[in-house]
Steps between C-alpha positions, in 0.01 A plus 500: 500500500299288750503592862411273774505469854630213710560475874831372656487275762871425510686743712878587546632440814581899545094540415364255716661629832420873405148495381148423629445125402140517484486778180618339162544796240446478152769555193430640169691312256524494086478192321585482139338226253795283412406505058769346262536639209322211240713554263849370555625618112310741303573626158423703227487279129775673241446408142767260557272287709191505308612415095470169377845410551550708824595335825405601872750512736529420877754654727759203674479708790095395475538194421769391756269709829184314359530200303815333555467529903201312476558214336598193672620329250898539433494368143240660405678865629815366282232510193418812605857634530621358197269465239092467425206448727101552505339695735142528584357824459093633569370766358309638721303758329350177260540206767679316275875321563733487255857331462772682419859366386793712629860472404812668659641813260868428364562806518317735787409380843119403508267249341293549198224352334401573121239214302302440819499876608355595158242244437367475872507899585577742238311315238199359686478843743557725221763693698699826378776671558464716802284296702557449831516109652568374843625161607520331828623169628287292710649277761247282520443370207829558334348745202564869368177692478452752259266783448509825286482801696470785244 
């Protein structure tokens, strides 16, 4: 916790006709650091995710707060919505950026990506099951950042 002082020269009307104008008394205050958590989706790799012909899987919940609200595009959130689209991602443990194709699941509610997932991370990182990863979306620049965290 950081504690600082600050004087107040602003008075309430209440204060100003009771009290000595010439003294100005300071106030101890707290002020928290304002720190957002960097990693907007963190998870830990199942076996699922990390075999040859395993898929990772995004959350539509992530994917609608993040992506989609960012992109001004309308036909290119129909893509999204619908069917396939490629998404920028950097690694940022290796400074490299990577594409990634997504597609919709049939049949749950998120996005998935398999061939790109496996050659670009799995393969290339040598990840395992039970590693952690953490992935954030940049505004700015319109790209997921990745990292693994354990």
């Amino acid at each position: 916790m950081i504690k600082t002082l600050f004087y107040t020269f602003l008075e309430t009307k209440h204060q100003e006709e009771n009290a000595n104008n010439d003294q100005l008394l300071p106030q101890e205050i707290e002020i928290r650091p304002v720190t957002r958590c960097l990693w907007d989706l963190s998870k830990t790799l199942s076996p699922h995710e990390v075999w040859n012909r395993g898929k990772l899987q995004l959350p539509m919940e992530y994917i609608q707060a993040t992506i989609l609200m960012h992109i001004p595009d309308l036909i290119s959130k129909i893509q999204m919505m619908i069917g396939h689209f490629d998404l920028k991602v950097k690694d940022l443990d290796t400074n490299t950026v990577h594409t990634l194709s997504f597609w919709k699941d049939a049949y749950e509610d998120n996005f998935a990506t398999r061939e790109t997932w496996f050659r670009e991370f799995v393969k290339r990182r040598s990840l395992v099951a039970g590693m952690v990863v953490g992935m954030y979306w940049d505004f700015n620049v319109n790209m997921l950042y990745f990292s693994v965290l354990e």
